[in-house]
C-alpha positions as CSV (number, residue, x, y, z in Angstrom):
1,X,0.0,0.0,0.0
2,X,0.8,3.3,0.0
3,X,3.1,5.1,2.6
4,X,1.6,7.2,5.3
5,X,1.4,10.8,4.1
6,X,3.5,13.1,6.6
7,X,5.4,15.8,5.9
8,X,8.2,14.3,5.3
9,X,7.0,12.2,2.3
10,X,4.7,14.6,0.9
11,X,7.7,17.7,1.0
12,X,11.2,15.8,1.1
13,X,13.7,17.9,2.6
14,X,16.0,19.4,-0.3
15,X,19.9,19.1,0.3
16,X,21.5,21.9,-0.4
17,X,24.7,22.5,-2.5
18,X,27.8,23.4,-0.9
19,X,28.8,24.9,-4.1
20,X,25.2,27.0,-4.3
21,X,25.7,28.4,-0.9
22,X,29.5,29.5,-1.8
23,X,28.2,31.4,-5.0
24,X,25.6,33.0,-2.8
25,X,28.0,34.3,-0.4
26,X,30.2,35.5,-3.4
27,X,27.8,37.2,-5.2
28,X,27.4,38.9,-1.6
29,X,30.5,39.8,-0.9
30,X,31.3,41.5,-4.6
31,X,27.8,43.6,-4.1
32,X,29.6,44.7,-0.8
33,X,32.7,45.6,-2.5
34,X,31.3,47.1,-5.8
35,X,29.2,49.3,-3.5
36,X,31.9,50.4,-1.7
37,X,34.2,51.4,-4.4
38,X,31.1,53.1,-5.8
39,X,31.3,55.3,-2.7
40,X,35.4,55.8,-2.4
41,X,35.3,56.8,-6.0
42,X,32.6,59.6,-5.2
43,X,34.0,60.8,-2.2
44,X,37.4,60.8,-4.3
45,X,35.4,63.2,-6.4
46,X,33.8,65.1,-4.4
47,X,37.2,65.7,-2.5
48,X,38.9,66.8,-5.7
49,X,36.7,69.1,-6.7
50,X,36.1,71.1,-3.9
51,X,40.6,71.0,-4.0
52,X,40.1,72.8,-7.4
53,X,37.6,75.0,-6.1
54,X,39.9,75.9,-3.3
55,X,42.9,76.5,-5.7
56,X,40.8,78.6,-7.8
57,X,40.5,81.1,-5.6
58,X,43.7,81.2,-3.9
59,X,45.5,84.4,-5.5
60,X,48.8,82.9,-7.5
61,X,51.9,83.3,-6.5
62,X,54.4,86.4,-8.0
63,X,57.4,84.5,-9.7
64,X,60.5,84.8,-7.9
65,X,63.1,87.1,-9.4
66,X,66.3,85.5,-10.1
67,X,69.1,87.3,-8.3
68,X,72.4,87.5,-10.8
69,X,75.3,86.0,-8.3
70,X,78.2,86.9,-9.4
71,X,81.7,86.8,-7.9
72,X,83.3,89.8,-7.0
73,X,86.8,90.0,-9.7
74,X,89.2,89.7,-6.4
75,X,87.9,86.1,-6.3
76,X,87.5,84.6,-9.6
77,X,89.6,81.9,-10.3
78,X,92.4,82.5,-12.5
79,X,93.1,80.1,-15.5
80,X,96.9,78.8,-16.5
């Protein structure tokens, strides 16, 4: 005859795939990642504008005159 019908033989347990769970926790852990270089690359952004902002409207600098150093005569070295 036919088996008593229990849960057991009407829904059998499924065994799950080491393999299934390992992708699962993969795909998790690159979401994680992908999200956070999503935010590191804004926040790099972000950060380097408001640098060019800043450098914008700092006043440049004058260029610094050269200053001719020459010897006095009394000390130049004399060629043979």
């Amino acid at each position: 005859m036919n088996p008593a019908i229990t849960k057991d033989t009407l829904f059998p347990p499924r065994k799950t795939n080491p393999a299934t769970r390992a992708e699962a926790t993969d795909r998790a852990a690159r979401a994680i990642i992908e999200e956070e270089k999503k935010q590191r690359e804004a926040k790099t952004a972000r950060l380097r504008q408001a640098r060019l902002e800043m450098e914008a409207r700092q006043p440049k600098p004058e260029p610094v005159k050269s200053r001719n150093r020459r010897k006095p005569a009394g000390t130049r070295r004399q060629v043979r």
